[in-house]
C-alpha positions as CSV (number, residue, x, y, z in Angstrom):
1,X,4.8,12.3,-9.3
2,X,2.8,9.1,-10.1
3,X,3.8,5.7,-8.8
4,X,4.8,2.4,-10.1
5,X,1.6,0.9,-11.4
6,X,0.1,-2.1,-9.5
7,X,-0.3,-4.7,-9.0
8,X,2.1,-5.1,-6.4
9,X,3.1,-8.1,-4.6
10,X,5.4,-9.2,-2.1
11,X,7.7,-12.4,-2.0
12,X,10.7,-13.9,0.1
13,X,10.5,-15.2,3.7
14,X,7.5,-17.8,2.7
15,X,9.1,-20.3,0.1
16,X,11.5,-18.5,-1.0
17,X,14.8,-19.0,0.6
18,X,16.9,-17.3,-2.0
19,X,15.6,-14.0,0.0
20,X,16.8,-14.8,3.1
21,X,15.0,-13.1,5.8
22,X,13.2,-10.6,3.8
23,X,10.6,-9.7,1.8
24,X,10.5,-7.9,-1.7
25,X,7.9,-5.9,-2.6
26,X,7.4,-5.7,-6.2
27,X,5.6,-4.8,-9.5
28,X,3.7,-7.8,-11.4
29,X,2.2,-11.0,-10.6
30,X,4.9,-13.3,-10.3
31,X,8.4,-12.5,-9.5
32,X,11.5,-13.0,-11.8
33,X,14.8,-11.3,-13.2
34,X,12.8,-8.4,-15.0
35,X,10.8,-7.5,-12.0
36,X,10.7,-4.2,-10.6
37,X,10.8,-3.7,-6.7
38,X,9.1,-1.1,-5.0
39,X,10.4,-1.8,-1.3
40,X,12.4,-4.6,0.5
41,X,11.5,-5.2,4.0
42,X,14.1,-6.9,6.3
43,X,13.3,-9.2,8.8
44,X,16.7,-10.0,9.8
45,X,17.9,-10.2,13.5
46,X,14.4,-9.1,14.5
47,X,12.1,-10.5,17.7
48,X,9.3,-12.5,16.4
49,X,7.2,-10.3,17.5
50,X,8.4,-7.5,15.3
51,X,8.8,-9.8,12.3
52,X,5.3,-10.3,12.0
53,X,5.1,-6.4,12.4
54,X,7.3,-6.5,9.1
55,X,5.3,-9.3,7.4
56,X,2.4,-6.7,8.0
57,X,4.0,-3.9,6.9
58,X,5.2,-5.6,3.5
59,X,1.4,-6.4,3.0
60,X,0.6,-2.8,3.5
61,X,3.4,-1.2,1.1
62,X,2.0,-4.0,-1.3
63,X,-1.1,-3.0,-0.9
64,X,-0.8,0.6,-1.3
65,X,-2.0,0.7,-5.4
66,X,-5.1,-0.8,-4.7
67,X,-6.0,1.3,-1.3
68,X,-5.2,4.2,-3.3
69,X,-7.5,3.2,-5.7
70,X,-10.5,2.6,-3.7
71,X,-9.6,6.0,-2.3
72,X,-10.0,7.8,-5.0
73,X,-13.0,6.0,-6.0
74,X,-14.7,6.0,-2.4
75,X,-13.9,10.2,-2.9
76,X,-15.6,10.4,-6.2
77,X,-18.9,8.7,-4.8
78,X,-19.2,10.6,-1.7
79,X,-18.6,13.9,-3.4
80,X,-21.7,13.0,-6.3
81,X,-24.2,11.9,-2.5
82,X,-22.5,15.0,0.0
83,X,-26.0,16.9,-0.2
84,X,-27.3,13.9,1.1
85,X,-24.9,13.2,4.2
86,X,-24.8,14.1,7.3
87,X,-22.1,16.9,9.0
88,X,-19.9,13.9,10.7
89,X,-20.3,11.8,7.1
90,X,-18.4,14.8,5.4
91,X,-15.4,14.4,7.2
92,X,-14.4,11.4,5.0
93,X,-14.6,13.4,2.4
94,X,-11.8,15.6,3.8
95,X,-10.1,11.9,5.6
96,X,-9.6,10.6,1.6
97,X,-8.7,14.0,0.7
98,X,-5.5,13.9,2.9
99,X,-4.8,10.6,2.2
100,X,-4.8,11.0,-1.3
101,X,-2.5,13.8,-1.4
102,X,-0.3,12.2,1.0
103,X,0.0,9.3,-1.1
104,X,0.6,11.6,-4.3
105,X,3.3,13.3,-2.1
106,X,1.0,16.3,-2.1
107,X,1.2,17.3,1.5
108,X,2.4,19.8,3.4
């Protein structure tokens, strides 16, 4: 199954107060009506400690398109240069491998 195309971006607990203590991660530039969300993160009733663990995860989730991305494209530049690399190098052929199909849901 593919996922919602990027960009993704996250709003709420910085100048938006009509989120409350949250944030929305969601597809497009600029949030409105019409905009899809791809995760809300709640900050709610948490330490502050652990709601800058949130903040950081919402970056992450928003993130995730792009990563994905460079992934994929990282993969497809080490496999056309593995005769070249060393026996340690090679394993981040098999590190975006796993990451890839864990992001595509492809995992065991």
């Amino acid at each position: 199954m593919k996922h919602t195309p990027g960009p993704w971006n996250i709003v709420g607990r910085e100048g938006h107060a009509a989120f409350g203590e949250r944030w929305v991660v969601f597809q497009g530039d600029e949030y409105n009506h019409k905009s899809q969300r791809i995760a809300v993160v709640s900050l709610g009733g948490l330490p502050a400690g652990d709601q800058e663990l949130s903040t950081a995860n919402a970056r992450l989730i928003a993130a995730a398109p792009d990563l994905l991305a460079a992934c994929e494209d990282a993969l497809i530049t080490l496999q056309a240069v593995k005769h070249f690399l060393h026996d340690h190098e090679l394993d981040s052929i098999e590190y975006l491998k796993l990451a890839i199909a864990k992001a595509e849901g492809e995992q065991p």
